[in-house]
PyMOL Python script that loads the backbone (N, CA, C, O; Angstrom):
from pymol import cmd

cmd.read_pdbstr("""\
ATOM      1  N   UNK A   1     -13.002   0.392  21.474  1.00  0.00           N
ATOM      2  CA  UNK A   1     -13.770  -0.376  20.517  1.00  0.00           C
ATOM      3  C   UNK A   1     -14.264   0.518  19.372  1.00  0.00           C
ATOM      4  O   UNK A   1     -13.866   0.106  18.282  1.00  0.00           O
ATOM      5  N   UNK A   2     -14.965   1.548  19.314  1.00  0.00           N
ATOM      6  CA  UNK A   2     -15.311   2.781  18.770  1.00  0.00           C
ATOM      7  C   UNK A   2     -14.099   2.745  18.354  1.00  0.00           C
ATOM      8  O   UNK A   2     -13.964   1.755  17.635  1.00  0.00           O
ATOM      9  N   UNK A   3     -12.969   3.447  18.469  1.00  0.00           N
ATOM     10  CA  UNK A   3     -11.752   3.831  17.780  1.00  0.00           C
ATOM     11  C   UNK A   3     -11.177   2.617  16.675  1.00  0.00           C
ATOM     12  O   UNK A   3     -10.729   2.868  15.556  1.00  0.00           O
ATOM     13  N   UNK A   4     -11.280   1.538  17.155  1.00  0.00           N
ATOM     14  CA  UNK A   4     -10.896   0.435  16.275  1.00  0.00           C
ATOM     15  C   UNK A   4     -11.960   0.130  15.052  1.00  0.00           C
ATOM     16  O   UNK A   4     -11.362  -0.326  14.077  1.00  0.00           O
ATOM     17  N   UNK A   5     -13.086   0.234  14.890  1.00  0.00           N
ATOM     18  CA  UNK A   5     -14.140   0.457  14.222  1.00  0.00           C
ATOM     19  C   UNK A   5     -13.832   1.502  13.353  1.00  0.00           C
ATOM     20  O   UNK A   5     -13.483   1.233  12.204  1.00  0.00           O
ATOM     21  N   UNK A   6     -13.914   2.685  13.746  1.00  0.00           N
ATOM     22  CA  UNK A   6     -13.539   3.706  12.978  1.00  0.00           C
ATOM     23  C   UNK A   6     -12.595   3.832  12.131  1.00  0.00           C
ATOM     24  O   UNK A   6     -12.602   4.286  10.986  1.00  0.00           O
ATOM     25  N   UNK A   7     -11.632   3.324  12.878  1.00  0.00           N
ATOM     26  CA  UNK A   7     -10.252   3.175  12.012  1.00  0.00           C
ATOM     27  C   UNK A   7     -10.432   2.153  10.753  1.00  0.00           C
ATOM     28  O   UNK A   7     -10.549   2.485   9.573  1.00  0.00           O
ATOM     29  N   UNK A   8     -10.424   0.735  11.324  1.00  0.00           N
ATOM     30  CA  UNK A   8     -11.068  -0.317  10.416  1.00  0.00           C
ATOM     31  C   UNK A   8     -11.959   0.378   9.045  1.00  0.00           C
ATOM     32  O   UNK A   8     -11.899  -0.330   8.040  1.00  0.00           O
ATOM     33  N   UNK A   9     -12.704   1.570   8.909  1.00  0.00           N
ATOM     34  CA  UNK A   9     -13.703   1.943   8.416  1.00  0.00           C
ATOM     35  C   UNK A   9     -12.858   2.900   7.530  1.00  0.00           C
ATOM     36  O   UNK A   9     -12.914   2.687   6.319  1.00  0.00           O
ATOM     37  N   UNK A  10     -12.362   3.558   7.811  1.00  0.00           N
ATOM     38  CA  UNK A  10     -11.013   4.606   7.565  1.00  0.00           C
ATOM     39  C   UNK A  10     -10.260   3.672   6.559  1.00  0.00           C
ATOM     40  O   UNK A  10     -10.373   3.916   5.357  1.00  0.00           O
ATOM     41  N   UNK A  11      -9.500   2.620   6.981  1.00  0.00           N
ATOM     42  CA  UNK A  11      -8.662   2.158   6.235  1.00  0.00           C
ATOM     43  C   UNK A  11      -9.381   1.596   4.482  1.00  0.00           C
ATOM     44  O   UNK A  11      -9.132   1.873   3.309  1.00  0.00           O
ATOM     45  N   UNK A  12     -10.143   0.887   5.059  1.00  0.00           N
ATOM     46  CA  UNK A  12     -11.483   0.495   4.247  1.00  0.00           C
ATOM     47  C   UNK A  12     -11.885   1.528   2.979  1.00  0.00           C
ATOM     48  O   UNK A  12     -12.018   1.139   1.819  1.00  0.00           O
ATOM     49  N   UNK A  13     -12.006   2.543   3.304  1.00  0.00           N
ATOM     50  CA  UNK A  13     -12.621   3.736   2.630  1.00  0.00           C
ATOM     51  C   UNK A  13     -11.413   4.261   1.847  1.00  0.00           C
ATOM     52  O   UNK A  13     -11.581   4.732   0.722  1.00  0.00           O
ATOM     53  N   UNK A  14     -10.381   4.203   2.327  1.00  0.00           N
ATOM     54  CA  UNK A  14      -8.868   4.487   1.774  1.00  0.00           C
ATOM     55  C   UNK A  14      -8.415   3.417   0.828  1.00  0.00           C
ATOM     56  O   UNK A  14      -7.689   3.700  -0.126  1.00  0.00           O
ATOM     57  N   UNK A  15      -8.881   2.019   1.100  1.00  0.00           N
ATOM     58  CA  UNK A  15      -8.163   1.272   0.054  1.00  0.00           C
ATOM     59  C   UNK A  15      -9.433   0.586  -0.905  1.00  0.00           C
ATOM     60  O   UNK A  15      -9.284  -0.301  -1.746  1.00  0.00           O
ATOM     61  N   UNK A  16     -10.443   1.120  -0.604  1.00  0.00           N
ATOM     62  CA  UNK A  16     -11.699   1.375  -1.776  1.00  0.00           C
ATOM     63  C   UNK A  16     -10.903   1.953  -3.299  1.00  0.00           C
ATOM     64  O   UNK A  16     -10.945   1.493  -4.440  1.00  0.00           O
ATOM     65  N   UNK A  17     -10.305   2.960  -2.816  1.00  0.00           N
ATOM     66  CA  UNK A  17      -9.649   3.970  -3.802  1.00  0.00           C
ATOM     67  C   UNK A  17      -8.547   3.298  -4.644  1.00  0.00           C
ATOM     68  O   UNK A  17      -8.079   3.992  -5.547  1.00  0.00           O
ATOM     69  N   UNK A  18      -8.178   2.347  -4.522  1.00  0.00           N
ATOM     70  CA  UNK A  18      -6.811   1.199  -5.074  1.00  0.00           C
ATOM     71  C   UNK A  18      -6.947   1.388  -6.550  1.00  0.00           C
ATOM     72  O   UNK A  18      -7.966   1.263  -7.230  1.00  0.00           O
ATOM     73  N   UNK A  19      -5.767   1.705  -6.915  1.00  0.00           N
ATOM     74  CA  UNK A  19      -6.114   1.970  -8.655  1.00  0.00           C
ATOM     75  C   UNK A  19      -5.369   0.663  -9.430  1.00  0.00           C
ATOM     76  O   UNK A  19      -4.304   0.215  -9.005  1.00  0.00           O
ATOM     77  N   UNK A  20      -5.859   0.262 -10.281  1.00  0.00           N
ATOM     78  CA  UNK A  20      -4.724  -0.890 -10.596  1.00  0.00           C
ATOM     79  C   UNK A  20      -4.578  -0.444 -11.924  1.00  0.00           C
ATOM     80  O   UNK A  20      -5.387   0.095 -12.679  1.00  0.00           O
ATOM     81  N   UNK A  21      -3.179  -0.825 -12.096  1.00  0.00           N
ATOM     82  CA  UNK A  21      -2.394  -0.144 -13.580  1.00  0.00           C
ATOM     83  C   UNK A  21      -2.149  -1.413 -14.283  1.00  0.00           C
ATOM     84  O   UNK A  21      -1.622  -2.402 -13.774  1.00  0.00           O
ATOM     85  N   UNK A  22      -2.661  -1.288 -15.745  1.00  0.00           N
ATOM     86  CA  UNK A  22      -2.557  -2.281 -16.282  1.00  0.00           C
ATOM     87  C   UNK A  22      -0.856  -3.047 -16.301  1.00  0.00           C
ATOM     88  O   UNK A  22      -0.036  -2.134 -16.207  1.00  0.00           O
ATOM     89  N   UNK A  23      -0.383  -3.992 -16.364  1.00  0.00           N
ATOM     90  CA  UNK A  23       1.047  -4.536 -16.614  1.00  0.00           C
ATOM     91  C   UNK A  23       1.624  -3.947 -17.651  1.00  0.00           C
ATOM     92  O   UNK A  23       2.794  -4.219 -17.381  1.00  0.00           O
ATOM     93  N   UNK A  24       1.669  -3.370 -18.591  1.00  0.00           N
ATOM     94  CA  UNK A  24       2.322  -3.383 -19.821  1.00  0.00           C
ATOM     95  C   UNK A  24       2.630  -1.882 -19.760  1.00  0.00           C
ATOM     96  O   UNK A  24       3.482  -1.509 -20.567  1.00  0.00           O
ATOM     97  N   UNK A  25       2.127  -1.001 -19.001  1.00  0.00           N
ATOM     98  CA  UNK A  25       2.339   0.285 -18.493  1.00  0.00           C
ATOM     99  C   UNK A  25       3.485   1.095 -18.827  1.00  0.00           C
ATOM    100  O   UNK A  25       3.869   1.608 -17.776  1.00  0.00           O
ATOM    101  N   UNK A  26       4.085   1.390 -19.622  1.00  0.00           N
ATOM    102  CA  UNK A  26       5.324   1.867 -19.777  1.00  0.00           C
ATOM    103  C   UNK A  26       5.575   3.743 -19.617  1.00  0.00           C
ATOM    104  O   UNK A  26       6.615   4.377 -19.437  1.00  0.00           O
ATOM    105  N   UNK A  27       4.637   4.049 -19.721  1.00  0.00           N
ATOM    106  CA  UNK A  27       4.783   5.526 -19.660  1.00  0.00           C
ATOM    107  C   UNK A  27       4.790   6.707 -18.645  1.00  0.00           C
ATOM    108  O   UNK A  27       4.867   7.935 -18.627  1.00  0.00           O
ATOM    109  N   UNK A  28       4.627   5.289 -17.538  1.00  0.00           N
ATOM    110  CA  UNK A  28       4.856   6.111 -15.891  1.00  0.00           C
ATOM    111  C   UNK A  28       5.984   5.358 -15.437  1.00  0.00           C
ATOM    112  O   UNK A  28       6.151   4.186 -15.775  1.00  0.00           O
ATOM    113  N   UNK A  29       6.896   6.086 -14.560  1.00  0.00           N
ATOM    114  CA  UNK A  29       8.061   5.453 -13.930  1.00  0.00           C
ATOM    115  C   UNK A  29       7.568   6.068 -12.692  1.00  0.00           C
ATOM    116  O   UNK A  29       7.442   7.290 -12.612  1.00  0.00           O
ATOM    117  N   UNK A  30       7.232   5.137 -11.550  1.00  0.00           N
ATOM    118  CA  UNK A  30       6.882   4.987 -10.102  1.00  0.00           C
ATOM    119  C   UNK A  30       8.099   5.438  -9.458  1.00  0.00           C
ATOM    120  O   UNK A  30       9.206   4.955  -9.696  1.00  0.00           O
ATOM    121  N   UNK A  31       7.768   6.792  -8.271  1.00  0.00           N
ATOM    122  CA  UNK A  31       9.015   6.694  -7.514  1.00  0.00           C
ATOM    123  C   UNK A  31       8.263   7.088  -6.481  1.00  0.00           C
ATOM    124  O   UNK A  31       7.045   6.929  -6.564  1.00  0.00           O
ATOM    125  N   UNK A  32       8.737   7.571  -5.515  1.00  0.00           N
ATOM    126  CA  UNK A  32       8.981   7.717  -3.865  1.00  0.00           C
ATOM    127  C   UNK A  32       7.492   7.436  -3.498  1.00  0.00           C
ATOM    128  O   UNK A  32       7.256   6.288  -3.120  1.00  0.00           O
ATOM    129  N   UNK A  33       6.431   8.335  -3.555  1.00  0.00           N
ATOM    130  CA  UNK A  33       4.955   8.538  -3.146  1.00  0.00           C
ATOM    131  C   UNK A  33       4.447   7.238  -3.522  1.00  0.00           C
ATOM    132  O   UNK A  33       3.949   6.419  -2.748  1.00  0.00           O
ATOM    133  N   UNK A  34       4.661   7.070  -5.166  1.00  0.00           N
ATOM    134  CA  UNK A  34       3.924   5.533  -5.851  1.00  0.00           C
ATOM    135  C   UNK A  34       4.385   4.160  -4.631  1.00  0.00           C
ATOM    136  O   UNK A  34       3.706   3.201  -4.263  1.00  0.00           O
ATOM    137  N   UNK A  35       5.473   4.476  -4.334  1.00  0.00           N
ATOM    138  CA  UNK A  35       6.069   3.066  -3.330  1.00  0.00           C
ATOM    139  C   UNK A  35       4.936   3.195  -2.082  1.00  0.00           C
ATOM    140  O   UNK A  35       4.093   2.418  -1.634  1.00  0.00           O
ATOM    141  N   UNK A  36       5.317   4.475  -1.773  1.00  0.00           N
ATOM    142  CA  UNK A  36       4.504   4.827  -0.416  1.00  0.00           C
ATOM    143  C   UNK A  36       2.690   4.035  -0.383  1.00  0.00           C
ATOM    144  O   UNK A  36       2.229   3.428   0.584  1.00  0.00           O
ATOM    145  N   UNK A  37       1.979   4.280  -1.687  1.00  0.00           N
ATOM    146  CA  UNK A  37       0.868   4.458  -2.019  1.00  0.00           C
ATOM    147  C   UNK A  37       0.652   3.006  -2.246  1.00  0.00           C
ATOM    148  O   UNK A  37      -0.407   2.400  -2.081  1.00  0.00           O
ATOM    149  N   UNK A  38       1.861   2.497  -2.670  1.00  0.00           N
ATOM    150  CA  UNK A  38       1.609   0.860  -3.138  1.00  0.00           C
ATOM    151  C   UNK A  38       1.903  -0.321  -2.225  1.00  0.00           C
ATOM    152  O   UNK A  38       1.682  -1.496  -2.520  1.00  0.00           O
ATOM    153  N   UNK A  39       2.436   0.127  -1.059  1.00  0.00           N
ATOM    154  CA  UNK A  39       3.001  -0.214  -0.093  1.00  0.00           C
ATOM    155  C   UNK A  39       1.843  -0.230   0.544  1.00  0.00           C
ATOM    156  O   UNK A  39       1.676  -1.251   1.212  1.00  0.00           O
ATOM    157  N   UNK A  40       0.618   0.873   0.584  1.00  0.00           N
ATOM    158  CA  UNK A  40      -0.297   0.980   1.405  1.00  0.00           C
ATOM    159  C   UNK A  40      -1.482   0.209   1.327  1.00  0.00           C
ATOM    160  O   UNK A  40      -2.245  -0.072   2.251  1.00  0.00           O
ATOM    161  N   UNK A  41      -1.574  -0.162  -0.080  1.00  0.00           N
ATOM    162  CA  UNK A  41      -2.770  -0.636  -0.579  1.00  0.00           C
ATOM    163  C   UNK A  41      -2.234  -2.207  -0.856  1.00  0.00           C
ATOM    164  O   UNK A  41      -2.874  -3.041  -1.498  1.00  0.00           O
ATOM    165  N   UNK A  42      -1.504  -2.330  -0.510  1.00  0.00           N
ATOM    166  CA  UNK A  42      -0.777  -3.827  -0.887  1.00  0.00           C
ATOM    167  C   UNK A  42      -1.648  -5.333  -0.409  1.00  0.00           C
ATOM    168  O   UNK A  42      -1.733  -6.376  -1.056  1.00  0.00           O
ATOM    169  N   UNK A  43      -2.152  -5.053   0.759  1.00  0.00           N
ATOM    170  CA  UNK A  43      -3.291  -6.124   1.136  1.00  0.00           C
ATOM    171  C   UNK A  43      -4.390  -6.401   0.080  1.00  0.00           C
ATOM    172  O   UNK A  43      -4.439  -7.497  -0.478  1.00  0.00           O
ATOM    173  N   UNK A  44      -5.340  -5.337  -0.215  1.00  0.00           N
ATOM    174  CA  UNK A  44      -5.835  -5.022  -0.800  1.00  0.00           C
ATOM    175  C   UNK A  44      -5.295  -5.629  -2.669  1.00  0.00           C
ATOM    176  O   UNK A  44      -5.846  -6.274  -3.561  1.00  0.00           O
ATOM    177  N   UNK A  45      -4.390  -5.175  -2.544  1.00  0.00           N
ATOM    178  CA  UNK A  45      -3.884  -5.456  -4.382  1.00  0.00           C
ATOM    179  C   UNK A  45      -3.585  -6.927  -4.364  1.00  0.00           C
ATOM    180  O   UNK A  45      -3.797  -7.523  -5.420  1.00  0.00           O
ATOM    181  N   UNK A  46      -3.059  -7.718  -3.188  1.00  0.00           N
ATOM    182  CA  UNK A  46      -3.148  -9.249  -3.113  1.00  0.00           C
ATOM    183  C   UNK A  46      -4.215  -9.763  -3.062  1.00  0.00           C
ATOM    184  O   UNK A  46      -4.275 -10.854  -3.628  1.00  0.00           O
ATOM    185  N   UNK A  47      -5.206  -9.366  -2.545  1.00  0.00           N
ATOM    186  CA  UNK A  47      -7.002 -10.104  -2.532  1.00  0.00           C
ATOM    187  C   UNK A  47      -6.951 -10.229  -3.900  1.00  0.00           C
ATOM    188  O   UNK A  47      -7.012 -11.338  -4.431  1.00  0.00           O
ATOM    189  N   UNK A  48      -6.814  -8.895  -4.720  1.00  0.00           N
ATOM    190  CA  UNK A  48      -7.583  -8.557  -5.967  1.00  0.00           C
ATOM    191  C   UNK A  48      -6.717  -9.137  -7.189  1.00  0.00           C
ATOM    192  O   UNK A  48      -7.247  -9.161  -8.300  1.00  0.00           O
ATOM    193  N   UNK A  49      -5.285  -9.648  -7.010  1.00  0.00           N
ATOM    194  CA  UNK A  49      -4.560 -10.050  -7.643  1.00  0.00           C
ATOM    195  C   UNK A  49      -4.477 -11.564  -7.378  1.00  0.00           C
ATOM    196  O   UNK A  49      -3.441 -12.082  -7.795  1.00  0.00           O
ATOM    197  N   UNK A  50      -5.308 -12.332  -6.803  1.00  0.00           N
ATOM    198  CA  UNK A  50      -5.259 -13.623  -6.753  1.00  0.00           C
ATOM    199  C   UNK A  50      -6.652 -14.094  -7.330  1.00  0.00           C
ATOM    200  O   UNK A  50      -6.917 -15.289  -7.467  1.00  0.00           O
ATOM    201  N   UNK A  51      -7.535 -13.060  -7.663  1.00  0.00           N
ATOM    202  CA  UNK A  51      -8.730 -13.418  -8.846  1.00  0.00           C
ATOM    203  C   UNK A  51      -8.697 -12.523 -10.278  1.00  0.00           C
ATOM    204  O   UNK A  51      -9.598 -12.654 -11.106  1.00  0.00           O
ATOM    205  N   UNK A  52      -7.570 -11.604 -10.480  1.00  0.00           N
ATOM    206  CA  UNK A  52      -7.291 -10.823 -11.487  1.00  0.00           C
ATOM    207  C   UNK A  52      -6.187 -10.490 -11.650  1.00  0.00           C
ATOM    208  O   UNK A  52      -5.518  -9.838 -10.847  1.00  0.00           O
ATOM    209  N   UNK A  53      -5.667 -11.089 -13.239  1.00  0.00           N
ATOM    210  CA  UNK A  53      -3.832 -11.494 -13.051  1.00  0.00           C
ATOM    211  C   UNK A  53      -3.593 -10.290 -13.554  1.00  0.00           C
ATOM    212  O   UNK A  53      -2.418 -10.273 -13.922  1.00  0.00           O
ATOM    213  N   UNK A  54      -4.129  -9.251 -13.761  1.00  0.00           N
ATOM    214  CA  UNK A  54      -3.313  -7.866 -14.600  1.00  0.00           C
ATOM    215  C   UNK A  54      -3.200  -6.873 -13.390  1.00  0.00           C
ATOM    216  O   UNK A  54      -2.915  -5.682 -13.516  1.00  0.00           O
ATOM    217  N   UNK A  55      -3.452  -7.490 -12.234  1.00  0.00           N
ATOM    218  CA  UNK A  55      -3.356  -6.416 -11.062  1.00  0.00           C
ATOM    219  C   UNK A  55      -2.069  -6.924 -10.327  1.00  0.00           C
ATOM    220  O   UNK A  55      -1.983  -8.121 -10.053  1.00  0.00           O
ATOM    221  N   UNK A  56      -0.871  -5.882  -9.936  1.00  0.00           N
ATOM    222  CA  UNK A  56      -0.132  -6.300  -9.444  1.00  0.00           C
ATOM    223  C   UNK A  56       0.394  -5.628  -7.812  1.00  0.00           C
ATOM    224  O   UNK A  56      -0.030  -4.493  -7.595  1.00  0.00           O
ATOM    225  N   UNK A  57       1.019  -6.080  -7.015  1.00  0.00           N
ATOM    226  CA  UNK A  57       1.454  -5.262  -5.452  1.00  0.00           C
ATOM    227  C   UNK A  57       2.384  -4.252  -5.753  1.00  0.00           C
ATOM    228  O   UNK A  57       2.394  -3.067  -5.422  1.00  0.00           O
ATOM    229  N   UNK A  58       3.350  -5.073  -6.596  1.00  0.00           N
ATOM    230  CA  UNK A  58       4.766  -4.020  -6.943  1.00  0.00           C
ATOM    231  C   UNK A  58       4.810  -3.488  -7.978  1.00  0.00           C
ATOM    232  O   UNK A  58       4.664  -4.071  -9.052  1.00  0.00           O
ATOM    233  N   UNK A  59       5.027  -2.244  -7.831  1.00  0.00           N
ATOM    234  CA  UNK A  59       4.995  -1.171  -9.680  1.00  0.00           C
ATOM    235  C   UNK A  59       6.585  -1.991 -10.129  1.00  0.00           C
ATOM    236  O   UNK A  59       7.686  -2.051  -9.583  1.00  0.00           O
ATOM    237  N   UNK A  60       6.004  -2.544 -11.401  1.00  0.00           N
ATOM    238  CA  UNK A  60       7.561  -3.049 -11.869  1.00  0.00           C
ATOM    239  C   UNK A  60       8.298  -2.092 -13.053  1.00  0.00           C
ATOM    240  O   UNK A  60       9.122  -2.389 -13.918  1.00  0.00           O
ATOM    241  N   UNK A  61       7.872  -1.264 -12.832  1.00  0.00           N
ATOM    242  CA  UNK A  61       8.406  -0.095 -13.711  1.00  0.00           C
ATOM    243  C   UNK A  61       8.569   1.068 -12.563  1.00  0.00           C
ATOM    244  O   UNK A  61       7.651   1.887 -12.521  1.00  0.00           O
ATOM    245  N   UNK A  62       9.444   1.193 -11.803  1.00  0.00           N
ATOM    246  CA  UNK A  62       9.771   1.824 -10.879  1.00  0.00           C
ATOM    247  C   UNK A  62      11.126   2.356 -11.266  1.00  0.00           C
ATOM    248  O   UNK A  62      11.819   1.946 -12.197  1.00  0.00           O
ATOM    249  N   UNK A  63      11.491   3.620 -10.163  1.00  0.00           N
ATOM    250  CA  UNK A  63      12.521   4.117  -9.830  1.00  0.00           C
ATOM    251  C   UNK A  63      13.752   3.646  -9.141  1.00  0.00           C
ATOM    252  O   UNK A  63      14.909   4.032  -9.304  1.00  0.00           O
ATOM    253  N   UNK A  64      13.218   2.616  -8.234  1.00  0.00           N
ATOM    254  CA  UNK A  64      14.662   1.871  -8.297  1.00  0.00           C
ATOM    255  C   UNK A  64      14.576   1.886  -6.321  1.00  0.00           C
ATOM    256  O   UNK A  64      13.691   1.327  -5.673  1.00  0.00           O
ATOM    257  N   UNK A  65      15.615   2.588  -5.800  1.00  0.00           N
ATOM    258  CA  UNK A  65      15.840   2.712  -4.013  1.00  0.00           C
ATOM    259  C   UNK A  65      14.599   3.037  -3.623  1.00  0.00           C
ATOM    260  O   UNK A  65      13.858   2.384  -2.889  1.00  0.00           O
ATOM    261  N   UNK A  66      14.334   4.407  -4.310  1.00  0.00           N
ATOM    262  CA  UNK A  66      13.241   5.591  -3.709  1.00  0.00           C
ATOM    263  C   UNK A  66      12.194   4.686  -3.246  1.00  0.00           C
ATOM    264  O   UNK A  66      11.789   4.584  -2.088  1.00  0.00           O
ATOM    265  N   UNK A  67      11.660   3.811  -4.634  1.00  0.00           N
ATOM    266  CA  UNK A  67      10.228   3.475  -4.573  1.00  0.00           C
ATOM    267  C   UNK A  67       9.893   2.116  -3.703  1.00  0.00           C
ATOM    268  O   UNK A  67       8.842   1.742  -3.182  1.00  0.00           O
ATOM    269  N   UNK A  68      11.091   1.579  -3.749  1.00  0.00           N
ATOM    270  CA  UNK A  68      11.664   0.499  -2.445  1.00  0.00           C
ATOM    271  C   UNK A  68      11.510   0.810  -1.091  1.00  0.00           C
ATOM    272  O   UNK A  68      11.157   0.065  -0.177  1.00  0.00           O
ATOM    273  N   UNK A  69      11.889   2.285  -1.056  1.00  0.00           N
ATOM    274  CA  UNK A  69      11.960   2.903   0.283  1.00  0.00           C
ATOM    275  C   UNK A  69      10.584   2.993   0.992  1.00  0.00           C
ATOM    276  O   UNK A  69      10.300   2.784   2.172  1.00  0.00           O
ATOM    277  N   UNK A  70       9.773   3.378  -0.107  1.00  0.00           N
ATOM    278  CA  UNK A  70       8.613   4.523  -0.547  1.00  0.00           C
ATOM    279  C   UNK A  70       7.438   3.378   0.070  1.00  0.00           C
ATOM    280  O   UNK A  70       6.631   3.695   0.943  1.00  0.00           O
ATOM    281  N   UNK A  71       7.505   1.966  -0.566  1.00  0.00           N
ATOM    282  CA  UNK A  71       7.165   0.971  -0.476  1.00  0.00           C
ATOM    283  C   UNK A  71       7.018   0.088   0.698  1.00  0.00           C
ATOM    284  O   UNK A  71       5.983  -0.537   0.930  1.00  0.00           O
ATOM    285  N   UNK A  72       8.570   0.036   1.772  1.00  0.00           N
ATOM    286  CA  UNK A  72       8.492  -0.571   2.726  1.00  0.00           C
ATOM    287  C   UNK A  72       7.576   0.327   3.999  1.00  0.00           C
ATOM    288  O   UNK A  72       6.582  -0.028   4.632  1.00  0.00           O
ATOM    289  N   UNK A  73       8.258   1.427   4.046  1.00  0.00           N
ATOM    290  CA  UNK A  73       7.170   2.287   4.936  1.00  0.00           C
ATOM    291  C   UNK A  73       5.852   2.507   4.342  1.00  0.00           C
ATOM    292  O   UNK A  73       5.078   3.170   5.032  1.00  0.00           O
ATOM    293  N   UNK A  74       5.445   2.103   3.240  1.00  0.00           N
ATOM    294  CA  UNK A  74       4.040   1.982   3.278  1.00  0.00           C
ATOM    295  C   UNK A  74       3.610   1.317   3.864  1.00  0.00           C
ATOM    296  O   UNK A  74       2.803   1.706   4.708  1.00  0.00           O
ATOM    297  N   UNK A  75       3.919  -0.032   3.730  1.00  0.00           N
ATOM    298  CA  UNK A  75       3.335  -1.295   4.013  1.00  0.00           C
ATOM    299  C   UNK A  75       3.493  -1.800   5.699  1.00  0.00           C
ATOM    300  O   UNK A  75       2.773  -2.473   6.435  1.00  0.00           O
ATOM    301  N   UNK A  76       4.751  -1.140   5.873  1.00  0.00           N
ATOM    302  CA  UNK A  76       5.357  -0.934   7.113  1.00  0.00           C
ATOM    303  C   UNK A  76       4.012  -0.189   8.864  1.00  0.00           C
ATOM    304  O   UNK A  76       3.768  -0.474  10.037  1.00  0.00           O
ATOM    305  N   UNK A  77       3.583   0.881   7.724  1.00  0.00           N
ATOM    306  CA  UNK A  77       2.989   1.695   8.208  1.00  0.00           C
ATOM    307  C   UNK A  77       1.363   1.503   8.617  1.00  0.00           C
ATOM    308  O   UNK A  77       0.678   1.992   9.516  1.00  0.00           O
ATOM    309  N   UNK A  78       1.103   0.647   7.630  1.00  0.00           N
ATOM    310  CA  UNK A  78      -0.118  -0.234   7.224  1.00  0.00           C
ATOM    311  C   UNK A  78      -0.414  -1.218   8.374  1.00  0.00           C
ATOM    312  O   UNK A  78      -1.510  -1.349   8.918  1.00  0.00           O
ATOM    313  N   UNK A  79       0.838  -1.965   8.702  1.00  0.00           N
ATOM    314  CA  UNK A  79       0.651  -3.544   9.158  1.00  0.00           C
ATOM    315  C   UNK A  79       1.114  -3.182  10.744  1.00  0.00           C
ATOM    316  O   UNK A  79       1.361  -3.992  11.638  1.00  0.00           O
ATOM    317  N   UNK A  80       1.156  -1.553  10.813  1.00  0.00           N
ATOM    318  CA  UNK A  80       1.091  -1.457  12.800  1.00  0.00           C
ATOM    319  C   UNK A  80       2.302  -1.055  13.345  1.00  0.00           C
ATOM    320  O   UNK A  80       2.515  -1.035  14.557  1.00  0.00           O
ATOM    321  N   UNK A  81       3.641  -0.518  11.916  1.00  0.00           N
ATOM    322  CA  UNK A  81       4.886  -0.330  12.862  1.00  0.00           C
ATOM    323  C   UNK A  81       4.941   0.227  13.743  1.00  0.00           C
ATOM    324  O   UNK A  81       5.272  -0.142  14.870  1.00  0.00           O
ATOM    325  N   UNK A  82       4.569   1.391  13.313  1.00  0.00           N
ATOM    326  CA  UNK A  82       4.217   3.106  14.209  1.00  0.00           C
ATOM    327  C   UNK A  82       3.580   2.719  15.655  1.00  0.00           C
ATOM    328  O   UNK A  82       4.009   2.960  16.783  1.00  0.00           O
ATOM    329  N   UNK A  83       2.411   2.036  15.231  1.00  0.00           N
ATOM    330  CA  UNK A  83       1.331   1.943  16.174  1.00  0.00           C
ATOM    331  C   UNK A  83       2.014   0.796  17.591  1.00  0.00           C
ATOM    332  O   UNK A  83       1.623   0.753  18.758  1.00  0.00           O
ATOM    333  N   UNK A  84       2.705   0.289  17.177  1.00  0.00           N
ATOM    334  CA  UNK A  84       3.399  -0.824  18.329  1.00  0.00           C
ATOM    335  C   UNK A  84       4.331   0.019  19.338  1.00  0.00           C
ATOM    336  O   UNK A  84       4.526  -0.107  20.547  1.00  0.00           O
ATOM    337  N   UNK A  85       4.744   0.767  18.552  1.00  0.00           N
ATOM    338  CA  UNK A  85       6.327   1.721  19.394  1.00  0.00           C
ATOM    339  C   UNK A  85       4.959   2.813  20.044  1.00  0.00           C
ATOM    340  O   UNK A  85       4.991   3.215  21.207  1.00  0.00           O
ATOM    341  N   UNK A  86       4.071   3.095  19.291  1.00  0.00           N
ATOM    342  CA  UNK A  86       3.356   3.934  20.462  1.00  0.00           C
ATOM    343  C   UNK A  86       2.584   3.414  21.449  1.00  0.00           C
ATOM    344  O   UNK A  86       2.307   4.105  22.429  1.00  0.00           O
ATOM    345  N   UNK A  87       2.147   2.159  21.323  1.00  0.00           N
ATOM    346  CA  UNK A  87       1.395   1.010  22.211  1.00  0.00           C
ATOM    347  C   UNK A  87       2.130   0.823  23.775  1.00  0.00           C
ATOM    348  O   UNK A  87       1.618   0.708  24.889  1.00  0.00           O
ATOM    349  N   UNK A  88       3.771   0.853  23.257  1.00  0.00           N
ATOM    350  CA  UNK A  88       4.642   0.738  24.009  1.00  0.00           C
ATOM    351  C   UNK A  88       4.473   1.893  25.073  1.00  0.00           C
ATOM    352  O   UNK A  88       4.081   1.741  26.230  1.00  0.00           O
ATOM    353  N   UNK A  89       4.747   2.775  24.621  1.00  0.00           N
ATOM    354  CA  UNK A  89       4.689   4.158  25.865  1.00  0.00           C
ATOM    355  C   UNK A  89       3.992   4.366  26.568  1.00  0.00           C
ATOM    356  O   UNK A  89       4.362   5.012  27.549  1.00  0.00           O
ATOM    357  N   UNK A  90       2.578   3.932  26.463  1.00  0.00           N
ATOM    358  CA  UNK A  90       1.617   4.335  27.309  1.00  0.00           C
ATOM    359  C   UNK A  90       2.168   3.247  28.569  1.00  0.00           C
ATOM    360  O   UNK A  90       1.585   3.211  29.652  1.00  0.00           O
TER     361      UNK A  90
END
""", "prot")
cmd.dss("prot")
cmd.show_as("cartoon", "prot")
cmd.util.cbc("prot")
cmd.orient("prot")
């Protein structure tokens, strides 16, 4: 219970930090980490993007595979993949 709390608190404190880039953004091209990072905060960027339309989940000025890649294991990573395959072993 403690551990789930903590964590909960952890994640919380991590996606406090959510930066949102305006849409029209042209002077950064998002790759591998940005997917990773956007992938992570993606819950978070949907709350905040369904009362503020200049905030978006997906960098649409991206790199292309990388940030795709970068992206699914964020979000991947976020929503318990890891944590299920280790749930399993014990």
């Amino acid at each position: 219970m403690k551990k789930s709390i903590l964590m909960l608190s952890v994640i919380t404190l991590l996606m406090s930090c959510a930066q949102s880039v305006p849409i029209p953004d042209v002077g950064i091209q998002y790759n591998f980490l940005y997917g990773v990072w956007h992938g992570f905060i993606s819950p978070i960027s949907f709350l905040i993007s369904l009362f503020d339309s200049s905030v978006q989940i997906y960098g649409s000025n991206n790199s292309g595979s990388l940030y795709n890649l970068g992206f699914v294991l964020g979000s991947g990573t976020l929503l318990g993949g890891s944590v299920s395959v280790v749930s399993k072993r014990k």
